[in-house]
N, C-alpha and C positions, 0 to 999 in steps of 0.2 A: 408433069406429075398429075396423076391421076386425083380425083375429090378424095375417094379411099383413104390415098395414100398421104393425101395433105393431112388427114383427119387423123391417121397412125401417126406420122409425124408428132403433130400439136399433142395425141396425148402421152406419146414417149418423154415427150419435153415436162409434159407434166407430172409424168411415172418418175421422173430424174431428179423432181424436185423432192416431191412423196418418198422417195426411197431413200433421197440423202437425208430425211430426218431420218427414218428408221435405221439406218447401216451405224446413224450417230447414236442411238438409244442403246443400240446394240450392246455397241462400242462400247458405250461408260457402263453399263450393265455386267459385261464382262468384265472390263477391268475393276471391277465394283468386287465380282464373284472372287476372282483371283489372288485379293488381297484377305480372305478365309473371314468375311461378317460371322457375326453370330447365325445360328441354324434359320432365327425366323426370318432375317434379312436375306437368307441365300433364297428362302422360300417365294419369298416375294420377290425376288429380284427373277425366279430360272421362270416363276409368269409373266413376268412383265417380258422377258426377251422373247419369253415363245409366243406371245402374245403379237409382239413387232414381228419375228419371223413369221408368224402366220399370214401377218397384214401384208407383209411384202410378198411372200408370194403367191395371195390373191389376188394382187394388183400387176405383179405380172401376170397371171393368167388373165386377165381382162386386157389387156395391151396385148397379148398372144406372143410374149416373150420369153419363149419355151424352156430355154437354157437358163434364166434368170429363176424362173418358178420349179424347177428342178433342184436349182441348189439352194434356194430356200425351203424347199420339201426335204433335202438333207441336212439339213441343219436342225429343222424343225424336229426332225426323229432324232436327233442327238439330244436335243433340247427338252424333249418329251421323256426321255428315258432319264436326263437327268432328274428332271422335276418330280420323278417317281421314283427315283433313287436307284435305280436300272442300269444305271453310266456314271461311270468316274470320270469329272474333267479333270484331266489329269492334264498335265503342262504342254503333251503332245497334240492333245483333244481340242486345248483352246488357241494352239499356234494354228489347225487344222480351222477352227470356227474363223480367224480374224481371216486369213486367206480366204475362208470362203465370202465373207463382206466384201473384200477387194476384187474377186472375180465377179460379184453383184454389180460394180461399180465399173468394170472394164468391159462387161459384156451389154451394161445399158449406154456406153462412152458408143460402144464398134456399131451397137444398131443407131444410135444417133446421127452416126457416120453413112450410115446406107449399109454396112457389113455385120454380114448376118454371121459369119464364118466363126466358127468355135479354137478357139486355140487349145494346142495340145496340152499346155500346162493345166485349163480349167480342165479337160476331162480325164489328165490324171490325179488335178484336186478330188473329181467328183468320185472319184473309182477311193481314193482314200477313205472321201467322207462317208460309203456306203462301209467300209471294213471297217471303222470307227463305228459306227453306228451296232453291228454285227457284236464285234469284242466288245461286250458290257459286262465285265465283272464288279461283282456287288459285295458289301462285307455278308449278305446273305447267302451268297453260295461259299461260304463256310461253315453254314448250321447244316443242323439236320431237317430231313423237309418237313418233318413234323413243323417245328421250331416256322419255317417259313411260311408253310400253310397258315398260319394261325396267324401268325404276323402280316400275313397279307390281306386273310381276310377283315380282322380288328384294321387295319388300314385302308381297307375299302369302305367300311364307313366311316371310318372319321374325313374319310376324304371329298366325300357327297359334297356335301356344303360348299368346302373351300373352292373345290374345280369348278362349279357351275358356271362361273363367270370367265369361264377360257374355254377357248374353239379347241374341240381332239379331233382328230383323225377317226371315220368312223368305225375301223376296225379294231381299235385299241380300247374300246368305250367300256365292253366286257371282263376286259382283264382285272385280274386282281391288283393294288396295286400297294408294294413293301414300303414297308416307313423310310424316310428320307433319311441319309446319312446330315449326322452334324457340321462334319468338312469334307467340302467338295472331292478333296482328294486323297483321306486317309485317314479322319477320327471316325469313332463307333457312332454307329445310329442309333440317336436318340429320338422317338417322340416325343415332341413337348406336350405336358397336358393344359386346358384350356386358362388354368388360372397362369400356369407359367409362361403362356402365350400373352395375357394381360401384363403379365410384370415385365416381360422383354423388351428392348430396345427396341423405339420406334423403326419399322422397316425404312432401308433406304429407296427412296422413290426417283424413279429414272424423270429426269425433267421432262416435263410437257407445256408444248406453251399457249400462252394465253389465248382468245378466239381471238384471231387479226383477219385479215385478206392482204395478199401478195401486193406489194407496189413493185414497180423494175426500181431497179439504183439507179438507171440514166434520169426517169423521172423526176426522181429526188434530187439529183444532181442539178435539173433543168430548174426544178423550184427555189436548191440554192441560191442558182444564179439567179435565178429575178431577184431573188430575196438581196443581191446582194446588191441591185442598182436599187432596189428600195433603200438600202442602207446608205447608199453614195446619194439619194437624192434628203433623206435626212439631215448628212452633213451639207448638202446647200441649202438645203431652208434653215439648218443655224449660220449658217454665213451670210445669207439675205438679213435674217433677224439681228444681225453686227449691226449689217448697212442701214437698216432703219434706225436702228439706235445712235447712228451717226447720224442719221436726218433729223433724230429726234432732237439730237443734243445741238445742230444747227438752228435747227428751228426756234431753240428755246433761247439760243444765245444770241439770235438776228430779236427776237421778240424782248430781252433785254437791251438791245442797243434802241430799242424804239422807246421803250420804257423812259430810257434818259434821256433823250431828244422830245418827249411828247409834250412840254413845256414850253421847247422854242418854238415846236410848230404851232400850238394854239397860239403862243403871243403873236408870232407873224400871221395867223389867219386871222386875228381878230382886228391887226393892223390895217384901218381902212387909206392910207396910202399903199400901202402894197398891195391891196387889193383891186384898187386903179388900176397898172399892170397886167392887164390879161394874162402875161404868160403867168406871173408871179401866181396868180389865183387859180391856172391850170393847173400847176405842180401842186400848189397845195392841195386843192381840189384831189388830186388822183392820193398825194402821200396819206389825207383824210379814209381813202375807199382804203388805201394798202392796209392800213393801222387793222382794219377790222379781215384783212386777208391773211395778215401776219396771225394774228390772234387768234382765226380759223386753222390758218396753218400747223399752227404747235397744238390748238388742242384736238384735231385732226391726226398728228402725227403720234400724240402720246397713247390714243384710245387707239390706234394701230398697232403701236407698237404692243400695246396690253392684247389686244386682243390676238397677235402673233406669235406673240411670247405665251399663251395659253396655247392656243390650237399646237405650238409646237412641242410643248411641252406633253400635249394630249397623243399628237404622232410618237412622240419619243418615245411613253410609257407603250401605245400598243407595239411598236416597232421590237422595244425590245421584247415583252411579252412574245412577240412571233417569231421575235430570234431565239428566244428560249425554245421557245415550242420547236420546230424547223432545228435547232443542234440535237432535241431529245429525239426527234423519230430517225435522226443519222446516228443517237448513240446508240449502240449496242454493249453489253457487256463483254469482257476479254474472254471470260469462257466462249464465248462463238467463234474463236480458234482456234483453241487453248484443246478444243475436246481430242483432236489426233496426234497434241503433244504428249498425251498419256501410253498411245498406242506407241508412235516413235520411240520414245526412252525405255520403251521394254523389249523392244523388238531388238534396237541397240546393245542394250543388256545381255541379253540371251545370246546376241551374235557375236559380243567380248566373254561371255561367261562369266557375267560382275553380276551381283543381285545388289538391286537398286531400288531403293524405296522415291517413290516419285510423290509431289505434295502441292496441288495449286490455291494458293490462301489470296482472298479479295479476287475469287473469278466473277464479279457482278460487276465490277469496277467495268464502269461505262467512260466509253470514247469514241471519238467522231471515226465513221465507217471508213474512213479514208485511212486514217491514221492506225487503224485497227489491221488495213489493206498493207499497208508500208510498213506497219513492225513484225509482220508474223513472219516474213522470213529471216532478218535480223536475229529474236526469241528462237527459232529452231536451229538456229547457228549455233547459239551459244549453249543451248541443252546439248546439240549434239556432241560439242566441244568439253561440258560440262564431263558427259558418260564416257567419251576416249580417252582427254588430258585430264580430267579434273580427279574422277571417283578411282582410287587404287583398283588391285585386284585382292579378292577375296583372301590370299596367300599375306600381300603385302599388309592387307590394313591387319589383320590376326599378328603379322611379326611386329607393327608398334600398338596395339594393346587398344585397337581401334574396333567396333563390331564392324562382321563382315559383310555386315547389309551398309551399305554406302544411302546418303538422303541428299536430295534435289531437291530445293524447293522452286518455285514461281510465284512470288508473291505481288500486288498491287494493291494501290491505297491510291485515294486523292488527297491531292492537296492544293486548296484553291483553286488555279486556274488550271494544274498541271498536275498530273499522274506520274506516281513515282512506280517503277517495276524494275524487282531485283530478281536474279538466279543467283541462286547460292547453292554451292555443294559440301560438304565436309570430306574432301578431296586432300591431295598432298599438295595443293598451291601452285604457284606459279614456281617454276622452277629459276630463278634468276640467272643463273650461270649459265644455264642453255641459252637462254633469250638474247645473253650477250651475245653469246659465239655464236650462235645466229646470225646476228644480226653484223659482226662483224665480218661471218664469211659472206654474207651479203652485199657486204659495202657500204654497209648503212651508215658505218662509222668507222672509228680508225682505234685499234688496241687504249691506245692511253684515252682515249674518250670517255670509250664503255666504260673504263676505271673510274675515271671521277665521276660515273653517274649513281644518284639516290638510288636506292630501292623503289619509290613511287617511280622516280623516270625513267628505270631499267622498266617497269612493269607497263610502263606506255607503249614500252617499242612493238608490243605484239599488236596495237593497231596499226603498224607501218604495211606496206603491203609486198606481201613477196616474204615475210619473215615466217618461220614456223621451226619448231620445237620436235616434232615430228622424226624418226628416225626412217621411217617409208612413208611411201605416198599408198594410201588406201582410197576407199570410196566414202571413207568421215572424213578426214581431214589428210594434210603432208605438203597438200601444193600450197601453201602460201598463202593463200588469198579466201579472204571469205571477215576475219577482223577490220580490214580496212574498209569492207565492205559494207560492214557496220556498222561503222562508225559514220560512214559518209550517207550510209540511208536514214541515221539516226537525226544527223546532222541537216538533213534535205528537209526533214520535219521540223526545223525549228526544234531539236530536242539538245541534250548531252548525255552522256557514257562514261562511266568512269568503271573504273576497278580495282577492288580492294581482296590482299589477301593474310593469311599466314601461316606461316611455312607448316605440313602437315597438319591443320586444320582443316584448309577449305580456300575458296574463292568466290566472291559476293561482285556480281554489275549489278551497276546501279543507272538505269536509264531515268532521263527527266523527262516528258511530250507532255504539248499542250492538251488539254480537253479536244480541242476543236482549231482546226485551219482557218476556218471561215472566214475571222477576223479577229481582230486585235489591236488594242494599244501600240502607238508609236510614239518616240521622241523626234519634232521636228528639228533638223540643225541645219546651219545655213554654212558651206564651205565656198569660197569664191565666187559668192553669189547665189550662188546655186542649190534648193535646197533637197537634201535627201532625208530619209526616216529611216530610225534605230528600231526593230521591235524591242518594246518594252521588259519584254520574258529574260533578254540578254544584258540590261542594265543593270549596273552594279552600285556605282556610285556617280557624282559630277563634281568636279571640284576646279578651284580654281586656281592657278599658278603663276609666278612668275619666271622670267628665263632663269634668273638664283637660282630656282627651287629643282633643277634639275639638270641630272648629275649624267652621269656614263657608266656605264657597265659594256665590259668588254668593244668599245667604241659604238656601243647604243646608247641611245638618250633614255634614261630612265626618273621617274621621280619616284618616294619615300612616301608611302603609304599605310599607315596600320602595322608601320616596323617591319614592311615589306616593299621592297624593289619592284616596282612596276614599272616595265615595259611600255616606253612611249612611242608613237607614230603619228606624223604629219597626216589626217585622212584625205590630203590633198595629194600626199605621194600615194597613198593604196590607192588611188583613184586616177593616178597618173595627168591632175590637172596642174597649171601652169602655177610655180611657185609666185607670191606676192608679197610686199611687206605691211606690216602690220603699223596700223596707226599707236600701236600699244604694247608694254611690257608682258601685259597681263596675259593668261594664255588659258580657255576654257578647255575643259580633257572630260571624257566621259569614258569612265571606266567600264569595260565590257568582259564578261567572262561568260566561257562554254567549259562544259567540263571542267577541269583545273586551269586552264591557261586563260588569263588575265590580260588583257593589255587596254594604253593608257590612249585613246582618240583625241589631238589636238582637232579643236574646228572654231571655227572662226565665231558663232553665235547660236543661242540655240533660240530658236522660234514655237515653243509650246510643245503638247501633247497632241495626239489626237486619235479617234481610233479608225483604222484603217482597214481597208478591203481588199485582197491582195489581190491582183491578178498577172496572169501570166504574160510573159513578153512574148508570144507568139513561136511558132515551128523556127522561123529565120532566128530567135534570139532563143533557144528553147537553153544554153547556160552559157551565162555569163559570169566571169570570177569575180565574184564581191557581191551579187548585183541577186535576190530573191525575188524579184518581180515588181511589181507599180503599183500606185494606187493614187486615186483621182481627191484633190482637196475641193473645201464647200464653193472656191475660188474659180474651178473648174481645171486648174493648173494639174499637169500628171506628175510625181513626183515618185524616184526611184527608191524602193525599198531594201536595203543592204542586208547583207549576210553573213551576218558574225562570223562565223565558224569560218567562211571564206575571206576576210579580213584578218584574221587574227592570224589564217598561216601565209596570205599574201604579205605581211606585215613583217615577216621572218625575208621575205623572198623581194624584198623592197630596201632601195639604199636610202639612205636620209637623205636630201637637201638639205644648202643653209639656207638658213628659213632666218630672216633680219627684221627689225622693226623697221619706222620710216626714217627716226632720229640715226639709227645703224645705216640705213641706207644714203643718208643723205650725206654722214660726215666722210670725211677724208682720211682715206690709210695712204697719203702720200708723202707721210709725214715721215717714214720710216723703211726704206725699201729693203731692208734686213733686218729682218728681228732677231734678238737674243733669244734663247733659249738655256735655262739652269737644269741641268742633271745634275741629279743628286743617289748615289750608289756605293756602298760599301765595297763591290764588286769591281775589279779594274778591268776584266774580260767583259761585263758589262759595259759600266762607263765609256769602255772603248767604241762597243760596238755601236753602242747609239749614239757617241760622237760621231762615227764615222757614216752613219745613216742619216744624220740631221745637218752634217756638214756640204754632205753629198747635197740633201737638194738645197742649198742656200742659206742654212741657217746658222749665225753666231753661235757658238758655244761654249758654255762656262762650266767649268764642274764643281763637286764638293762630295764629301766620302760618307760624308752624315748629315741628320738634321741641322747641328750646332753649327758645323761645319757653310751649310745653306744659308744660314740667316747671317751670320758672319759675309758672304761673300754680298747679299741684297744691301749691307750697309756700305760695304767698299765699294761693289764694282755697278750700283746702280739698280733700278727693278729690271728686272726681265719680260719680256714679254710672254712665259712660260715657262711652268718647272714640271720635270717629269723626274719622279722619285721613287724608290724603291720601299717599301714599307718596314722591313726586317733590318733594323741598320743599328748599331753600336749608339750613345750615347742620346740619342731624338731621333726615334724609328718615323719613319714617312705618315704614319698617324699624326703624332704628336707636332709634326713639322708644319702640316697642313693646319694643324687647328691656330697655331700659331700664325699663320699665314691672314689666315681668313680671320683673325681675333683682331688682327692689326690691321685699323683703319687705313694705313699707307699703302701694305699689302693685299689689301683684301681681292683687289680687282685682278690679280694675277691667278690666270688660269692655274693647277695645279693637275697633272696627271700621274694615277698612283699605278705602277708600275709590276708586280706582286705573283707570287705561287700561290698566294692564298684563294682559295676560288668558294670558298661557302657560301652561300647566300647571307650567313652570320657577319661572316669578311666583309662582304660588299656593300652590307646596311651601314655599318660602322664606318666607310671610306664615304658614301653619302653622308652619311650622319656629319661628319668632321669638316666637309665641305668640299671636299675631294669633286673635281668637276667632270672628270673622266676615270673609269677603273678596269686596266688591262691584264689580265690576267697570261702570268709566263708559258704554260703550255700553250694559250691560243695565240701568243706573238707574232709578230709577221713585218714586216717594211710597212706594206700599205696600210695596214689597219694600223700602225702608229702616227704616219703621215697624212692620214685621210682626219683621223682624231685633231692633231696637232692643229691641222689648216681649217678645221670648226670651228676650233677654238682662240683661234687669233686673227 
């Protein structure tokens, strides 16, 4: 490549960058015009664009990008004649302006490329944008030319002034020039007079930004990463500053043990028989020099440790200062995506025939450039989803008494450490009953499933993937996929997703993301030794339990939380390490939630806070299920940092272990090589069957037809090793039977499994609550899932 050509190059690249502010100024300029400001706002707004069309195709004439400076010269004359009120933009005029920004953009992409070649679509744009330009009718070519004469001239000078500060064309300089229409596309022309121009709404002003100079993003990125071994070497100099504080604390406690002895030793050095002795009078001799080495020692060790514990405290305050600083020049605000969502949901609009008021509130709301990178295609998913499934059509929202302009909004807010961003439309909702049938001809589920689901849990299935509502497949949506998609790039940020609707009102997501990736709080916890870290952002609660305290739902272990059934897991089994027993009853659980789902983390101990640095496991580990990447403690030790959201559904996808204490481990079940088992069922096609299921694999069986019935047979025929009971029963319903159970000190230790159609979440608290230690519900019944229960429990 020629020097020339190197030097075309580098400033194409530069024109690329130059242009993409303008194409963006444009952009909001236009959709600024479109939505009918008041006259002075249109005024300053059709300078300001012509102003940018000028500047771009200047800029391609200096790069000698002839095709680029061409349809900026077309625009510019549309843009010129509006600002003189010579052209109506009318709806046609301004689909014709955004096309022409997009051919700006594909024609500086192809010279980028080495191809200079023009395609046919821009030179039939261009052939439009010259007939556009041409058809300028005015509400003045409906006067008389008197009328127009006079009107043009009185507007040629009031115009003096205002123009001076904008580039024309120098052939247009001459012309007269008609007062400006009030709206762009169809009220009378009004000029404003000078006081009614002070009383008007301040103009809206196309953003412009502040004097910077260009840095590359790999730079920043390259600076993160130093930044971030600066942060992993902070947390070693507070883990060094432990270790001195250990020395220090030796030091002081070797320097009291001298303290107490320094009595015997003066009496023996003063002892002049022992001093006879040579050795006797070496020892003492050297323990004499130690006394004043010890004493050096600790007060050597304390004015260390002060003066460590300073300077670290002095790194910590600049460190974070620079981590402040180093998150701000990666934050950007959400408008610096957000600006061609404005363009998408109108173009969307126009090409369903829906009129859609579009709305973005808290676009300053700043977030780390990465995470700004990873949500914006997520955000156009869901607008897009929002303007096909969400907003009616013009026809439908007028037949329920809705206007026919349908509203999007896009709003953001911080909160602490995390950025909340909702899309919300006043749409007809989620349609529930498709989403079933969906999902059921999908296979997602099975007819009686989708029946007993919530309305909240029906409205989750549309993150499954493969599910859609859709009656064709289009170029917005139909195929399936793009929700799950969402959910999972949401989920890859450390974020959550929910959504909330009602029926012909609307539908609101509600995304959570952190500020910044960079770093973060963790919970240390120690599983089989081994320790791994919680981000912080996913913690809910910790609490602590015994085996009592928890129960069964559906043959899962759950415990009773805030009057709600929480979902337990060994994180020894999502982690697929070697089951161990426990020196203790007692069981720590750390509750984790993403989005709506909840679940309860057994781990063996937890080992502090800290805040952590995340890095990646490399191209050979680039995903691991559970597993978010590592991060180095002040110990030097790497330690894995888990991933909620991949925990919580491996957690679905994982069988329990029996998990035993040591006193469980150690005792002896040889005492009894058949256990009993009491059934208790109003039911005799019951009763039957689950004798003949429990008989089958080796177990005793006793029956009883009711509660009263049950406790009558535990005084005659003995305790049982297990009662599995029915909850809807005649005289002491399986409720009432259990409480009894568990109330009486004899019985208390007798597993109880309740047995039941009731499947509420109301049901299933209540069979916890009562002491219920497993609760199986009759549509999800099965052999194994009773048998698998049963042998947990005994």
């Amino acid at each position: 490549m020629s020097i020339s050509e190197q030097i075309r190059q580098k400033l194409i690249a530069t024109f690329k960058t130059e242009q993409g502010e303008h194409v963006q100024k444009i952009n909001q300029g236009l959709l600024a015009l479109e939505k009918n400001p008041p006259e002075s706002q249109q005024q300053e707004l059709l300078k300001e664009i012509f102003r940018e069309a000028h500047s771009l195709k200047g800029s391609a004439r200096a790069v000698g990008m002839t095709m680029a400076e061409t349809i900026g010269h077309s625009m510019e004359e549309i843009l010129l004649k509006a600002r003189d009120g010579k052209q109506k933009l009318t709806p046609h005029v301004f689909d014709l302006l955004y096309q022409a920004l997009d051919a700006v953009e594909e024609v500086i992409d192809r010279a980028e490329a080495g191809n200079s070649a023009t395609s046919a679509k821009i030179l039939i744009l261009l052939a439009a944008l010259e007939e556009a330009a041409k058809d300028s009718p005015t509400k003045s070519d409906e006067t008389d030319e008197t009328d127009e004469t006079s009107e043009g001239s009185e507007m040629s000078e009031k115009s003096v002034d205002v123009e001076t500060d904008s580039p024309e064309p120098e052939n247009n300089t001459s012309k007269p020039k008609p007062a400006p229409e009030k709206d762009v596309s169809s009220q009378e022309n009004v000029s404003p007079e000078p006081d009614e121009v002070e009383q008007a709404i301040e103009p809206v002003k196309l953003s412009s930004s502040d004097e910077t100079i260009r840095v590359s993003v790999s730079k920043l990125d390259a600076l993160m990463a130093q930044f971030s071994e600066l942060l992993g070497t902070k947390i070693r100099i507070e883990q060094r500053l432990t270790e001195i504080k250990d020395l220090q604390e030796f030091a002081g406690q070797w320097h009291k043990e001298w303290l107490s002895l320094r009595h015997a030793h003066n009496r023996l050095a003063r002892d002049e028989t022992s001093q006879e002795n040579k050795d006797v009078a070496n020892v003492t001799n050297f323990v004499s020099r130690s006394q004043e080495h010890i004493r050096t020692l600790n007060s050597q060790s304390n004015l260390l440790y002060r003066q460590l514990s300073n300077d670290a405290m002095r790194l910590s305050l600049v460190i974070d200062e620079l981590q402040e600083e180093i998150k701000r020049v990666r934050m950007l605000p959400l408008e610096t995506i957000t600006t061609t969502f404005e363009r998408m949901v109108r173009d969307l609009a126009r090409k369903q025939k829906k009129l859609i008021r579009f709305e973005i509130v808290g676009g300053q709301t700043e977030l780390d450039k990465r995470v700004l990178e990873e949500i914006k295609d997520p955000l156009m998913h869901l607008l897009r989803n929002a303007v096909d499934h969400g907003i009616d059509s013009p026809k439908e929202r007028q037949r329920v008494s809705k206007p026919i302009e349908g509203k999007i909004t896009l709003k953001a807010s911080q909160q602490g450490n995390n950025v909340i961003i909702t899309i919300s439309d006043d749409g007809r909702g989620l349609d529930l009953s498709a989403i079933r049938h969906s999902a059921i001809s999908k296979r997602l589920l099975t007819q009686a499933e989708a029946e007993k689901l919530s309305s909240k849990e029906t409205a989750q299935l549309i993150f499954n993937s493969g599910l859609t509502t859709s009656q064709i497949i289009t170029d917005i949506s139909g195929r399936g996929v793009g929700m799950d998609v969402v959910r999972q790039n949401v989920a890859d940020l450390q974020g959550t997703i929910n959504v909330d609707f009602s029926p012909n009102q609307g539908t609101t997501f509600t995304i959570i993301l952190p500020l910044t990736l960079a770093s973060s709080r963790g919970l240390l916890v120690l599983v089989n030794e081994e320790m791994y870290a919680l981000p912080f952002s996913t913690i809910e609660r910790m609490l602590e339990v015994t085996q009592s305290d928890i129960g069964q739902v559906e043959g899962q272990p759950v415990v009773t939380h805030e009057g709600q059934a929480i979902g337990l897991a060994w994180l020894e089994d999502i982690l697929q390490l070697p089951p161990r027993p426990r020196s203790t009853d007692r069981l720590l659980v750390v509750i984790v939630a993403v989005a709506d789902k909840r679940l309860g983390l057994i781990v063996d101990e937890l080992a502090g806070e800290q805040e952590i640095v995340m890095k990646t496991l490399g191209k050979q580990l680039v995903k691991v299920n559970g597993v978010a990447g590592a991060t180095v403690l002040g110990s030097g030790e790497v330690v894995l940092v888990l991933h909620t959201a991949d925990l919580i559904k491996l957690a679905a996808q994982t069988t329990t272990r029996h998990h035993t204490s040591v006193e469980q481990q150690n005792s002896t079940d040889s005492q009894q090589t058949r256990k009993t088992i009491l059934v208790v069922d109003d039911s005799i096609t019951t009763r039957t069957l689950e004798k003949n299921i429990l008989e089958a694999a080796g177990y005793k069986v006793l029956l009883a037809t009711n509660g009263e019935e049950a406790l009558s047979t535990l005084m005659a025929e003995g305790l049982p090793n297990l009662i599995v009971s029915d909850v809807n029963m005649p005289y002491l319903d399986g409720l009432g039977l259990t409480k009894r159970v568990k109330d009486n000190p004899h019985y208390q230790d007798i597993p109880v499994i309740l047995v039941t159609s009731l499947d509420s979440p109301t049901d299933k608290a209540r069979g916890i609550e009562v002491g219920a230690d497993a609760y199986i519900v009759k549509s999800h019944f099965d052999q194994g899932n009773l048998l698998d229960t049963i042998e947990q429990l005994v």
